[in-house]
C-alpha positions, -999 to +999 in steps of 0.1 A: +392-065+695+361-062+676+356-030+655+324-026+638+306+002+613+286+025+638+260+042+615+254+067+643+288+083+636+292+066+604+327+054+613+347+020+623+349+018+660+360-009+687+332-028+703+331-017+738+296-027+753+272-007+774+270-035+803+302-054+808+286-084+820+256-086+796+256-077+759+219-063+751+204-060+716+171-054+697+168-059+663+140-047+643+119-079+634+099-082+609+065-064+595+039-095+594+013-081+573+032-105+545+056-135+544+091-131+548+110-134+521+152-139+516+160-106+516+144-102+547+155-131+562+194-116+547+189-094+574+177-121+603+208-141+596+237-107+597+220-106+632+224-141+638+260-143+630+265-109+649+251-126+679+269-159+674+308-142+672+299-124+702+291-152+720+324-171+705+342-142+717+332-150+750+304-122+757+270-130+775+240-120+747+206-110+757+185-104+726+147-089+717+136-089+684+097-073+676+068-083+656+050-056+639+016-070+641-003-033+638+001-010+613-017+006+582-006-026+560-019-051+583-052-036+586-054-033+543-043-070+537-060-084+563-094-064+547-082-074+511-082-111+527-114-107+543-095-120+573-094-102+609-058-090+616-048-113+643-056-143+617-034-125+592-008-120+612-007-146+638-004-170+605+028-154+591+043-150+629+042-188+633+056-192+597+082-170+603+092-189+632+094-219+616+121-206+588+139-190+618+145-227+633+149-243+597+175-214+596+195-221+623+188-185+636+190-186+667+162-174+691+157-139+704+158-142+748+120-116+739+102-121+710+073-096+719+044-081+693+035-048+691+000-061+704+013-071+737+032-039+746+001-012+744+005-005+777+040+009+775+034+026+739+000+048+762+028+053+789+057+064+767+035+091+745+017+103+775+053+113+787+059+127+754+027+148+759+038+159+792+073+172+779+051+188+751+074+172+725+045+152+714+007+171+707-027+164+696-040+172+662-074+160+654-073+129+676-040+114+671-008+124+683+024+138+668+060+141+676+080+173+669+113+166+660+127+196+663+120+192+702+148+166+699+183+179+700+196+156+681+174+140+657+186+128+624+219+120+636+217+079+635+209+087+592+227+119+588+197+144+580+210+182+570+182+198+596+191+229+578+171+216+549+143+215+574+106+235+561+099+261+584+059+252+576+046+228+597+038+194+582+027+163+593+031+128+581+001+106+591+008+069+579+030+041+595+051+038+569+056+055+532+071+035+502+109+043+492+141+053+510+130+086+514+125+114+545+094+127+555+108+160+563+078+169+595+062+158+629+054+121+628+027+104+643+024+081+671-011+080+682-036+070+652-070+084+666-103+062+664-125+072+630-158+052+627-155+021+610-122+013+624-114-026+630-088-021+652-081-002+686-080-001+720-093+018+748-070+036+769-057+072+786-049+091+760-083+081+740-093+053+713-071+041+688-039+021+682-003+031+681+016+039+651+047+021+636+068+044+649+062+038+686+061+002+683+097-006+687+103+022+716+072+004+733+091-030+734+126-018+741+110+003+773+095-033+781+117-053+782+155-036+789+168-008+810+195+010+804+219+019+771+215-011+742+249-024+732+239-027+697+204-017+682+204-029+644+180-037+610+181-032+576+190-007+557+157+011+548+156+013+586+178+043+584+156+061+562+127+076+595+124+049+614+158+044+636+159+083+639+123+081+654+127+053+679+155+072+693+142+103+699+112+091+713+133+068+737+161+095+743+133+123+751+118+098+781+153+083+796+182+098+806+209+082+787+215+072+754+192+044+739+223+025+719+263+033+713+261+011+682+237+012+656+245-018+627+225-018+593+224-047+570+223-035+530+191-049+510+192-083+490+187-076+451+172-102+425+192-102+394+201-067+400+165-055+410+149-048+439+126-077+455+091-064+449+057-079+443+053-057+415+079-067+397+073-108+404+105-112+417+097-122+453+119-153+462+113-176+496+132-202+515+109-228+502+114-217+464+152-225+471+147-258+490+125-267+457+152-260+437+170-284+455+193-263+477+200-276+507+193-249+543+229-248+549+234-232+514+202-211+512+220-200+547+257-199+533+249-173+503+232-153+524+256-148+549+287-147+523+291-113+513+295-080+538+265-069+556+270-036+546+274-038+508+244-049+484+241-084+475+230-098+441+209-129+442+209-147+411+211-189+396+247-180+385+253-166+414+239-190+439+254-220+418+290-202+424+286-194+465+269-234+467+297-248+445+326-230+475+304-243+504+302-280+483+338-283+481+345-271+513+324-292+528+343-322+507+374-314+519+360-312+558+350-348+552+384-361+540+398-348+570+375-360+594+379-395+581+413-394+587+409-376+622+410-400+654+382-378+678+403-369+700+400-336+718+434-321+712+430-289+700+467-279+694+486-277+662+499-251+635+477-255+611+451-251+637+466-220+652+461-208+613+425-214+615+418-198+645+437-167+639+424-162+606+387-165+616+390-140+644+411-118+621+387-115+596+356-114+617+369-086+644+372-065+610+334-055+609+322-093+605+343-098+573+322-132+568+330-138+534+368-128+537+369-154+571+354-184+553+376-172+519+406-175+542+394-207+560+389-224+529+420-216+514+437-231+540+423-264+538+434-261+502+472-261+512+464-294+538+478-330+526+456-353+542+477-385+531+504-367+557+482-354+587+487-375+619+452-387+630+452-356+663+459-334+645+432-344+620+408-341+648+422-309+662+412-289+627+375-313+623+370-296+667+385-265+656+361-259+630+333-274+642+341-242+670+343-220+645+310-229+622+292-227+653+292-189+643+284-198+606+262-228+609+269-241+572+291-270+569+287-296+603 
């Protein structure tokens, strides 16, 4: 069975879904004040393949994935741009789309943007208001969480380090992995010279970050989420937030598995525009990498532990895929297509895959494994089925991986 890292917890534990019949998931999607870059798109792809062996494990997948398309940066680039924020953001949505597709990642069943669900955010933190676990301050709105029995669980906060002064943390979002140790906002009230809000029943403005994500969830699925899941940095306010906002209006849990892919680093550092070390899918295809191998290092390395981008190290994880690939083709020419699917050596594959990938999505150890078995094959010696039993046996398998066929 499959046993994955539950950050909520912070412990291995066997996948056992909320629905039986229909694994549900939201994963945080990206913030499209700015192109996504690798790292980000490290992220989209864990997801991918964490849909993908569900799904080869023979589980039914429903997945929503957001688009932050309001928020403090937004409104700043978009002004720096002298663009409106819809241009701004409508622009990097459809690019980010495109390298979704070029990606193989597959596509989300609800791909909604923060824009489209105002209607829900107005309902959720009027709620919030009425169980007086949210409040007014100067015309926005703020969430206590020390209403929330609870909070700071999904990251681990020590509440005891709690200030018994009240503060308040008034941006979307604030640089570093660090807490904001207060009431967040969720309500950004109108100020004159605003470009962006709406009109609705709890007054002018727009909704913060942090109600975004509750906003979509609460549109588009009822009930406990399988699997809720993002990057790392996510653990640091923001995963803590949606789920006491959503916990505080439902009666049941929001998720019984929360999953958080580590950050991409460039030679060591963190990807930052600051430091000029920003890298994008098309900066790899011009170096003359091919998607499946952009896709390959990416994927090939735990989601959980750090992963070093860097020309020695992409030449290396490339060089594996190349070879692999080279020793695919061998066998397929000797292979007959047939559809027998029998054989030891394909028993080998299978069991190897699944044992590898039950163990928290052990990619890299799987395709490690996988690859040294086709080491130990002698084509001259394969009979022509069973050739073709290992090429449809593996062509099963990289429909999880999407590298090498």
């Amino acid at each position: 069975m499959l046993r994955l890292f539950n950050s909520l917890g912070k412990r291995i534990e066997t996948f056992r879904p909320a629905d039986e019949k229909v694994v549900n998931i939201f994963t945080c999607g990206p913030s499209v004040y700015q192109r996504s870059h690798i790292g980000n798109f490290r992220t989209f792809l864990f997801e991918d393949i964490l849909l993908r062996y569900l799904e080869y494990s023979g589980y039914t997948v429903k997945r929503g994935m957001n688009f932050t398309d309001i928020e403090d940066k937004a409104i700043k680039e978009a002004k720096n741009r002298g663009q409106s924020v819809t241009h701004l953001t409508e622009e990097n949505i459809r690019r980010f789309v495109e390298e979704m597709d070029l990606l193989n990642i597959k596509m989300p069943d609800y791909l909604p943007k923060a824009s489209d669900a105002i209607h829900e955010a107005v309902e959720i933190i009027d709620c919030l208001l009425d169980l007086k676990v949210a409040y007014r301050y100067r015309g926005s709105v703020y969430f206590d969480p020390l209403k929330f029995p609870g909070f700071g669980e999904v990251y681990g906060v020590d509440m005891a380090k709690w200030p018994a002064k009240k503060r308040r943390f008034h941006r979307d979002t604030y640089p570093g992995m660090r807490w904001n140790l207060g009431d967040f906002i969720l309500w950004h009230g109108y100020e004159r010279g605003d470009a962006l809000y709406w009109e609705t029943g709890i007054g002018k403005g727009r909704p913060s970050w942090n109600i975004q994500d509750p906003s979509m969830i609460y549109k588009h699925f009822n009930g406990t989420l399988s699997i809720y899941c993002g990057g790392y940095d996510n653990l640091f306010r923001h995963h803590d937030y949606t789920r006491a906002i959503l916990e505080s209006i439902r009666p049941y849990p929001m998720a019984k598995y929360w999953l958080h892919c580590h950050h991409l680093y460039v030679d060591g550092q963190k990807m930052s525009k600051s430091k000029g070390n920003i890298c994008y899918i098309d900066t790899l295809l011009e170096q003359g990498y091919t998607i499946n191998e952009i896709r390959f290092f990416l994927i090939y390395g735990h989601y959980r532990q750090k992963l070093n981008y860097s020309n020695e190290n992409m030449l290396s994880a490339v060089d594996k895929l190349r070879k692999f690939t080279e020793m695919l083709h061998n066998i397929e020419k000797k292979a007959d297509r047939s559809a027998y699917l029998g054989g030891r050596i394909v028993q080998r594959l299978k069991q190897t895959f699944v044992e590898k990938m039950k163990n928290d999505l052990d990619v890299k150890g799987a395709f490690d494994r996988l690859y040294q078995i086709l080491l130990e094959i002698n084509v001259k010696t394969l009979e022509r089925a069973e050739a073709s039993a290992i090429i449809n046996t593996l062509r099963e398998i990289d429909g999880v991986l999407k590298v090498a066929f």
